[in-house]
C-alpha positions as CSV (number, residue, x, y, z in Angstrom):
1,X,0.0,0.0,0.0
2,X,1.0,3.7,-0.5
3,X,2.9,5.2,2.3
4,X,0.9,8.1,3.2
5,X,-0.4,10.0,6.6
6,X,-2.7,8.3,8.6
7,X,-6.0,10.0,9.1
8,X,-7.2,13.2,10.5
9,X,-10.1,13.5,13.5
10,X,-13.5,12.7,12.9
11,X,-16.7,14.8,12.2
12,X,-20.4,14.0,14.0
13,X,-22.7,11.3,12.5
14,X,-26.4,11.6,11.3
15,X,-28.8,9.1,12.4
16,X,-30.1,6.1,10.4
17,X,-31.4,2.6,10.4
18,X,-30.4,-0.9,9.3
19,X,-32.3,-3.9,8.6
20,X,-29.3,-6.0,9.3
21,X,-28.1,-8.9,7.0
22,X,-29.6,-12.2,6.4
23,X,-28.7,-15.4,8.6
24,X,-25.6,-15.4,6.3
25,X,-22.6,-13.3,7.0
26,X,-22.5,-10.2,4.9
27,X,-21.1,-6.6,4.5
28,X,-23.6,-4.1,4.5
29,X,-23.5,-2.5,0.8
30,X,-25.5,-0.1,-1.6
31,X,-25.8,-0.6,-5.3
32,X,-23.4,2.7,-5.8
33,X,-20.6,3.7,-3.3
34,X,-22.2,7.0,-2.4
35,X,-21.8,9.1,0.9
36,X,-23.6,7.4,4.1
37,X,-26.1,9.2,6.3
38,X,-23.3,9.2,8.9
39,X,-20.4,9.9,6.8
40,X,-17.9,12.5,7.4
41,X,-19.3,15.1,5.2
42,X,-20.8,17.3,7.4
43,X,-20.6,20.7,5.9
44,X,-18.8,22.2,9.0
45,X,-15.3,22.8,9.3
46,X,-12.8,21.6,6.9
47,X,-13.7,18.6,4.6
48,X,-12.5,15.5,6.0
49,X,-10.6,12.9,3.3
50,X,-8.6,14.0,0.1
51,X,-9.8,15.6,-3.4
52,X,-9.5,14.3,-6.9
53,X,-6.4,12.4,-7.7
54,X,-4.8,14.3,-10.2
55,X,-5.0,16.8,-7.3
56,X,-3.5,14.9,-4.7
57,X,-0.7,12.7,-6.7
58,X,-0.2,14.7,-9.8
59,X,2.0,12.4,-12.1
60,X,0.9,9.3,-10.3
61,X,-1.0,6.5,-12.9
62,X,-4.8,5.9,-11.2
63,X,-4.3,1.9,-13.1
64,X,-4.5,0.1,-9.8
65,X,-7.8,-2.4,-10.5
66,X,-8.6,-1.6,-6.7
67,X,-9.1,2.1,-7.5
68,X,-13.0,3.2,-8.3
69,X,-12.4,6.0,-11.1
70,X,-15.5,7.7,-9.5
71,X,-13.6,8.8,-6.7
72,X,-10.7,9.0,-8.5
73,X,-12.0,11.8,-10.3
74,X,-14.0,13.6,-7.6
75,X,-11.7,12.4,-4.4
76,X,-12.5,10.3,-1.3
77,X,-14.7,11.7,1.6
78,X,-15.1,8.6,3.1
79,X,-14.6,7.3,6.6
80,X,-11.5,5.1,5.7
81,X,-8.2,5.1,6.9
82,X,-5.9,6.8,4.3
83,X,-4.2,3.4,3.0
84,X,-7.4,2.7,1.5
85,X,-7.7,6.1,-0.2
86,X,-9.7,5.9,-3.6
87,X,-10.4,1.7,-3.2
88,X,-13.5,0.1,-4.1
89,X,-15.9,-1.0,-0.7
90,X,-14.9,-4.5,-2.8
91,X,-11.2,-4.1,-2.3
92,X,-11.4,-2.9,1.1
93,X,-13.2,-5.6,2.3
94,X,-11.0,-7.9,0.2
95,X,-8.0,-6.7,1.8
96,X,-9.6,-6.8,5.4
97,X,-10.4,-10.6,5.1
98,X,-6.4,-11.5,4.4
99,X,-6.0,-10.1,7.9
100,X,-9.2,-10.1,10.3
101,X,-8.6,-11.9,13.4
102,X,-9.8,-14.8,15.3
103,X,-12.6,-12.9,17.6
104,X,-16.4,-12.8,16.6
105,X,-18.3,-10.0,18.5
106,X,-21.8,-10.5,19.8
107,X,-24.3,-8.3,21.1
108,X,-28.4,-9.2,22.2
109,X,-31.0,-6.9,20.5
110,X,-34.4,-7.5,22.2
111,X,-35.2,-3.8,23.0
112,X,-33.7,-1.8,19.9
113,X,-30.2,-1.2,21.5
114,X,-28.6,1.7,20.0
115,X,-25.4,1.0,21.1
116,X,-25.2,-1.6,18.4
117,X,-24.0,1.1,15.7
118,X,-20.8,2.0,18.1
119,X,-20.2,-2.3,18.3
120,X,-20.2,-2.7,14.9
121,X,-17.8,0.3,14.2
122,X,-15.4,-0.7,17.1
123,X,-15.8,-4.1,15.8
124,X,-14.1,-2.6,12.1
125,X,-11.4,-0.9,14.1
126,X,-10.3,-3.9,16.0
127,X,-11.3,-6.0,12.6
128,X,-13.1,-8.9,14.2
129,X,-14.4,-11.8,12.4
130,X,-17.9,-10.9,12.6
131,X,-20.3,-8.9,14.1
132,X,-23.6,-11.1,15.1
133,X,-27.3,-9.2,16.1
134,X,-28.9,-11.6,18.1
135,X,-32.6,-11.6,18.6
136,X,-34.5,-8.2,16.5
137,X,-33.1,-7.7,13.0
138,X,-33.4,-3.6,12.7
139,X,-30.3,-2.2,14.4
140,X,-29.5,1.4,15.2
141,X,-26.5,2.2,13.3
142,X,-26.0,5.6,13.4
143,X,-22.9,4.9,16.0
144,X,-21.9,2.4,13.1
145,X,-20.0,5.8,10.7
146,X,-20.8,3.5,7.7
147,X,-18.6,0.8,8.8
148,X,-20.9,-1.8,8.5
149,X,-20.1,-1.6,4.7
150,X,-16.4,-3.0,5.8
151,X,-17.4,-5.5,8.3
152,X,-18.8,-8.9,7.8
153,X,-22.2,-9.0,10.0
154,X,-24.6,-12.0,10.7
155,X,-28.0,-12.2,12.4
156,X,-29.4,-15.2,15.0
157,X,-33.6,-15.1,15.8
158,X,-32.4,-16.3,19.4
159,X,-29.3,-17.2,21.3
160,X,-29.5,-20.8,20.6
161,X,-29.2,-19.9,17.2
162,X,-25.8,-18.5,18.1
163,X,-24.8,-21.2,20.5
164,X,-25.5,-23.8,17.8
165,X,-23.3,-21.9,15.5
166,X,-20.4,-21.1,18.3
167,X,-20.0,-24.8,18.4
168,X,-20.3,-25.5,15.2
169,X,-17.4,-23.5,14.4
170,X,-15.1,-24.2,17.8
171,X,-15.8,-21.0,19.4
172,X,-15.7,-20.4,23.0
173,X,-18.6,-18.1,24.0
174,X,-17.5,-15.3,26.5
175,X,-19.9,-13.3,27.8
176,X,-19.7,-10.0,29.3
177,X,-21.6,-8.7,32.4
178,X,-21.0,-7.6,36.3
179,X,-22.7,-10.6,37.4
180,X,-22.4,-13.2,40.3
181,X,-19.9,-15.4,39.5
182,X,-18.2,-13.5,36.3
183,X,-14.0,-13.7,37.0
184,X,-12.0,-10.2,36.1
185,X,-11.1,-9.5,32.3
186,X,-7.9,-7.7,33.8
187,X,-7.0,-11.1,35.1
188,X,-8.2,-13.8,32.6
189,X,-6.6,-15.0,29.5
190,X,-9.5,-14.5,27.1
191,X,-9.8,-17.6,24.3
192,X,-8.0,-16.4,21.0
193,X,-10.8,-18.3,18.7
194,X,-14.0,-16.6,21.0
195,X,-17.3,-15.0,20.7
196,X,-17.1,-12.2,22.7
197,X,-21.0,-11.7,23.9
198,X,-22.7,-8.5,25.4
199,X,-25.8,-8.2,26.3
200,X,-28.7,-5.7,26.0
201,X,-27.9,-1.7,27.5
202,X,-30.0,-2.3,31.0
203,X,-30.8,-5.8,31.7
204,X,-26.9,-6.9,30.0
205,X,-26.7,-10.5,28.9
206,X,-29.8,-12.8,29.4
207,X,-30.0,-15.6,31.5
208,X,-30.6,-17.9,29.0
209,X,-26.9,-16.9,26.9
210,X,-25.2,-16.5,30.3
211,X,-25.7,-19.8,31.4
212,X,-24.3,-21.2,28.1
213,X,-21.6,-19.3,27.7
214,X,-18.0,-20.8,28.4
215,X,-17.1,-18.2,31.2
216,X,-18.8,-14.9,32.0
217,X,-16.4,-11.9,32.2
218,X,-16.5,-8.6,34.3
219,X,-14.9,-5.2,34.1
220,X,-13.0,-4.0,36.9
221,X,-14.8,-0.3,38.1
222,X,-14.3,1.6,41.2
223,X,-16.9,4.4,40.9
224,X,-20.5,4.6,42.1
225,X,-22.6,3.8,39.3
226,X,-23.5,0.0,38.4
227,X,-22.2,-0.7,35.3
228,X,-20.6,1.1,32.3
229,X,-22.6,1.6,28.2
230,X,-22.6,-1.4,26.7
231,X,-20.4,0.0,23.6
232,X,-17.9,1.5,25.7
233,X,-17.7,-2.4,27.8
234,X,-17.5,-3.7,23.9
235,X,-14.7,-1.3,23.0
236,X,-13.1,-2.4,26.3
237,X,-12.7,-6.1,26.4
238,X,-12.3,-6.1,22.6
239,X,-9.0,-4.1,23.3
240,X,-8.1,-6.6,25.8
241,X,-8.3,-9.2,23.3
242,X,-5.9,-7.3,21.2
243,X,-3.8,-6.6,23.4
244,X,-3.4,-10.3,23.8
245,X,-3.1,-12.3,20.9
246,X,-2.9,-9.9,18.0
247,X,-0.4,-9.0,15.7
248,X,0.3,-4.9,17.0
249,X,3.3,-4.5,13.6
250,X,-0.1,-4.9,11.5
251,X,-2.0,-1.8,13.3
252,X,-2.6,1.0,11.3
């Protein structure tokens, strides 16, 4: 890839609303790769990305098949980091799947969580496996920035759904919540071929998925409220898992 800076800060998001994927994994995608309703075009401050190519690398041959001569010719707004700078959504994801690690990402949707957006998008940061929506299909993904386009998402009608498919494909099932009989994420190795599972913003991981899962993590807190947002917790013990078993020479 083309050694160039990495990216700049990041604008607010507009709202919007996914049905989610069928059962099958899949990356969210629209017929032309246009600007999301939570893009980084917001119309205030300076515009995020780079401008047409001729622009940006004058002398420089646009021939690479990953390029998408649309944006080529009219630059790249898009909430990407800079090594992917004029790609198709195609190549992106292409690329991403040579390198996404061993961790699937979990999270129970009975109530219309909308912390699922900021999963999903933490999810593409860390580049996990998959993200999986377990129980309603519609998710929230304003929090999401348009990365669901980049990350490979699957939906279960009900936890057994997921636990059948955990086993299926040798996943230990971690689940997430400041329960009775959870051990400490600071101390415990987390599984390097998991589902990490959280549950809904409230009520946190049902009974049913916390009695199946293979061990029931808790985040250490020392303040007086109860718990913390279930996106931040997501953002947290996904970090953990990075910082044991991946690969940090490969971070951006």
């Amino acid at each position: 890839m083309p050694d160039v800076p990495r990216p700049s800060s990041e604008s607010s998001a507009a709202s919007g609303e996914s049905s989610g994927p069928s059962s099958e994994s899949s990356c969210s995608s629209s017929a032309v790769e246009t600007t999301g309703p939570t893009e980084w075009v917001t119309g205030v401050g300076p515009a995020v990305g780079v401008g047409p190519w001729a622009v940006e690398r004058p002398g420089q041959s646009p021939d690479d098949p990953r390029l998408d001569q649309e944006l080529v010719a009219d630059g790249d707004r898009r909430n990407v980091v800079d090594d992917y700078r004029y790609w198709r959504r195609e190549a992106i994801v292409a690329d991403l799947d040579t390198r996404r690690h061993d961790f699937h990402v979990a999270i129970e949707n009975w109530a219309h969580d909308a912390n699922i957006g900021t999963v999903v998008r933490t999810a593409n940061a860390f580049l996990a496996a998959e993200v999986h929506i377990v129980g309603r299909r519609r998710w929230n993904r304003r929090g999401a920035m348009v990365t669901d386009r980049y990350q490979h998402l699957r939906h279960h009608d009900t936890v057994d759904e997921l636990m059948v498919w955990a086993r299926q494909n040798d996943l230990a099932v971690v689940a997430v919540d400041n329960t009775p009989g959870s051990v400490r994420l600071e101390t415990t190795e987390l599984p390097r071929r998991c589902v990490l599972l959280f549950g809904q913003e409230g009520p946190g991981v049902s009974d049913d998925a916390q009695a199946r899962a293979d061990l029931t993590v808790s985040i250490a807190q020392f303040g007086s409220t109860r718990s913390v947002n279930a996106g931040v917790a997501a953002g947290i013990v996904m970090h953990s898992w990075i910082a044991r078993h991946a690969d940090l020479d490969q971070a951006w």
